[in-house]
Backbone bond lengths (Angstrom), bond angles and torsions (degrees), N, CA, C in turn:
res aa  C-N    CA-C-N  psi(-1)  N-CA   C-N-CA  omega(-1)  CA-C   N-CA-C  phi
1 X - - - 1.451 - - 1.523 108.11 -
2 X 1.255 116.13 137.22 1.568 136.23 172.02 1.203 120.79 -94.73
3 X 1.261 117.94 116.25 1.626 129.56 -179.79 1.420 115.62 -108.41
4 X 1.478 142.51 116.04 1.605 144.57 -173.92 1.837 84.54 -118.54
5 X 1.439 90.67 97.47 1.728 116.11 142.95 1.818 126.46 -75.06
6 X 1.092 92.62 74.58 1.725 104.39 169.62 1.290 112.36 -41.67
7 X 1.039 140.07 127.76 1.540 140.67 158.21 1.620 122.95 -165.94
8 X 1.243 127.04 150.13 1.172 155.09 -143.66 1.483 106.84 -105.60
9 X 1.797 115.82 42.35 1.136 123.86 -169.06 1.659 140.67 -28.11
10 X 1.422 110.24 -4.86 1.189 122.30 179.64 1.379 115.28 -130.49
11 X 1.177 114.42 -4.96 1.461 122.10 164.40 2.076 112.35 -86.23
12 X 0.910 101.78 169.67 1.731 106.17 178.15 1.564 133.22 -51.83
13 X 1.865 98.59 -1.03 1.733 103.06 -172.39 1.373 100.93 -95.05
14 X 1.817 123.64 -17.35 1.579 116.52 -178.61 1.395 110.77 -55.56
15 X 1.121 150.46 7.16 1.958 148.03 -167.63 1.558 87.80 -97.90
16 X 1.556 106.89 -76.76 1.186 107.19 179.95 1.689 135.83 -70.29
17 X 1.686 111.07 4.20 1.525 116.97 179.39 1.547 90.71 -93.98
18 X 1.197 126.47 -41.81 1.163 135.60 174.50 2.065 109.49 -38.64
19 X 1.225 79.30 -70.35 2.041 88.52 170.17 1.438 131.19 -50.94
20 X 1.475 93.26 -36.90 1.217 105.03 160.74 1.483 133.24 -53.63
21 X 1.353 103.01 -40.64 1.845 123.72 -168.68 1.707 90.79 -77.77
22 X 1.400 98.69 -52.90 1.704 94.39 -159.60 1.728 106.15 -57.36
23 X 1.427 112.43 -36.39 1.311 108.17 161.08 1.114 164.53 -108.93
24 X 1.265 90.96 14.69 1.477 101.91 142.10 1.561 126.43 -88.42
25 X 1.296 129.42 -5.25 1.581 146.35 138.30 1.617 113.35 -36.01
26 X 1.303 94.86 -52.98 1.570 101.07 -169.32 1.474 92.27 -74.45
27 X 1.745 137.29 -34.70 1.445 99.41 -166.96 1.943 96.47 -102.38
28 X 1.113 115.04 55.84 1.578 142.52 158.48 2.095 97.12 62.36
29 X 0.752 105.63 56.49 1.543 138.29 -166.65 1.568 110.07 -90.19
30 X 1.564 151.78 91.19 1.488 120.49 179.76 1.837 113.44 -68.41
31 X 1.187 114.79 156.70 0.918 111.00 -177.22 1.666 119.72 -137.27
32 X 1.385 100.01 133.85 1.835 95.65 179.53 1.578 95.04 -106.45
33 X 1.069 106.17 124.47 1.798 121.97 151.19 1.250 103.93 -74.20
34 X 1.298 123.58 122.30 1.606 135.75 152.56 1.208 122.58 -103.78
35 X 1.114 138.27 134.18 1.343 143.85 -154.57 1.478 86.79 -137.47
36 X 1.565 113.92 101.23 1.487 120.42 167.77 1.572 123.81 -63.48
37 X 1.529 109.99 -19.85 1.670 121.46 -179.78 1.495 89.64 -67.74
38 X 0.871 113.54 -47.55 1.960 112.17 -172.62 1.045 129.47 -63.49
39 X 1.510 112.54 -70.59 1.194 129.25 -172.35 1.788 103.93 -108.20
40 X 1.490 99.81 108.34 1.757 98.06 166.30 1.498 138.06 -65.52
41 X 1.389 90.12 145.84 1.850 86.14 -172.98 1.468 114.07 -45.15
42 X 1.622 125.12 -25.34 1.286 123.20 -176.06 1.984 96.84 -58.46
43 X 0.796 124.02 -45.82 1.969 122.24 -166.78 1.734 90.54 -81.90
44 X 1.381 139.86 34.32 1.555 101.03 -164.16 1.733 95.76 -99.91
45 X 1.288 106.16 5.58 1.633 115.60 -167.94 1.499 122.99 -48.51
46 X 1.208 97.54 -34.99 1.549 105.93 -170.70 2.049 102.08 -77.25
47 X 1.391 114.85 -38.68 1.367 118.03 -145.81 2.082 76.73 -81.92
48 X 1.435 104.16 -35.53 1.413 102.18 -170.43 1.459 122.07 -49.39
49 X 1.456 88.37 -56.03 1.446 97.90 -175.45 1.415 121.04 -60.58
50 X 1.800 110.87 -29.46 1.838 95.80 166.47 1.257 113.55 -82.07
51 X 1.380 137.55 2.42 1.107 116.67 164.43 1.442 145.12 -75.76
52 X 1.141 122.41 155.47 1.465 116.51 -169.36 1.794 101.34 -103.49
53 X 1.648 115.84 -38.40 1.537 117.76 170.40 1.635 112.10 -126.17
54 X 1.068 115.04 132.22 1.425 126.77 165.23 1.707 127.39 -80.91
55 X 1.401 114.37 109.23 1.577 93.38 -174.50 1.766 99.49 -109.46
56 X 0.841 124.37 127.18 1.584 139.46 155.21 1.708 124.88 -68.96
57 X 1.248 105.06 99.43 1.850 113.39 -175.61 1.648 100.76 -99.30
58 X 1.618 116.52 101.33 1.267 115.91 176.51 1.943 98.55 -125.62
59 X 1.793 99.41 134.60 1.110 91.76 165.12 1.376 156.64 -108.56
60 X 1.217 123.00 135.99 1.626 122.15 -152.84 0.831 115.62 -50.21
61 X 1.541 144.24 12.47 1.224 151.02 149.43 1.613 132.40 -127.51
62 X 1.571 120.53 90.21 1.359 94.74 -176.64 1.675 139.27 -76.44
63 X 1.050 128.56 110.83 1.926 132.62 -151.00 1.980 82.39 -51.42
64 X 1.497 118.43 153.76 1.650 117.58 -168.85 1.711 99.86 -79.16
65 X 1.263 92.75 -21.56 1.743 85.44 -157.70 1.860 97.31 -75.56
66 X 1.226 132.19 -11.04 1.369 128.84 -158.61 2.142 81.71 -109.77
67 X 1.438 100.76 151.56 1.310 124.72 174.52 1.675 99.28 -68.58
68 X 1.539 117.78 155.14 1.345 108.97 -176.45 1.499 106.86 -105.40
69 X 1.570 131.01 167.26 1.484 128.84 170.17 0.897 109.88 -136.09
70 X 1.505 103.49 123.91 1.632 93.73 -166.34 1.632 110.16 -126.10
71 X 1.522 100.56 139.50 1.615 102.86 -168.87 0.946 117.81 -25.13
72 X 1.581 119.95 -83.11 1.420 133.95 177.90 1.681 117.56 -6.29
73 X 1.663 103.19 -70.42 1.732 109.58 167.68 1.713 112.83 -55.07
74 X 1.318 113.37 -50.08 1.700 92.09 159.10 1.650 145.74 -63.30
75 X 1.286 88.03 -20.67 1.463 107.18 -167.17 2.336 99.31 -76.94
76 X 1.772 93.16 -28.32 1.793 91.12 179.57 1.344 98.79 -91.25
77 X 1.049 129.14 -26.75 1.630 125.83 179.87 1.809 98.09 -63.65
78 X 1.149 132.45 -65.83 1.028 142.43 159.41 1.713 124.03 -21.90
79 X 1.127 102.56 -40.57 1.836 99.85 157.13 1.140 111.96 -105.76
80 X 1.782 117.80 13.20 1.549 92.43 165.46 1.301 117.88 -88.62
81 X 1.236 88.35 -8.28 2.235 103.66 -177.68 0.893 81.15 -92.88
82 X 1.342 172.26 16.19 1.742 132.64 165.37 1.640 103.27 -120.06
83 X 1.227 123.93 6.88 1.956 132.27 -175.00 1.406 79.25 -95.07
């Protein structure tokens, strides 16, 4: 089974996207790290389509000075790659 952990690698969710990966590794899990600073939701098509679960790392606080991302806008970009 294939898991694509979305996350915003330089914002506050990499600690816990990180924890995430390592464990679901440990229970023999493949895993895609996505780093949303990098790679935009417009390219996420390819990682989508092999996946079998999607996890979303958003954090409960956005700091003012950083732009915000908000599920919802990922979450429709996200079924526009998988129709």
């Amino acid at each position: 089974m294939r898991v694509a952990i979305l996350v915003d690698r330089s914002g506050p969710g990499r600690k816990l996207a990180d924890w995430l990966a390592e464990q679901a590794c440990l229970q023999g899990l493949e895993v895609d790290l996505i780093d949303l600073s990098v790679a935009p939701a417009a390219d996420l098509g390819p990682w989508l389509a092999d996946a079998d679960a999607y996890v979303v790392v958003t954090p409960c606080e956005v700091p003012a000075d950083r732009p915000a991302v908000y599920p919802a806008d990922l979450l429709e970009q996200m079924l526009k790659e998988i129709e």
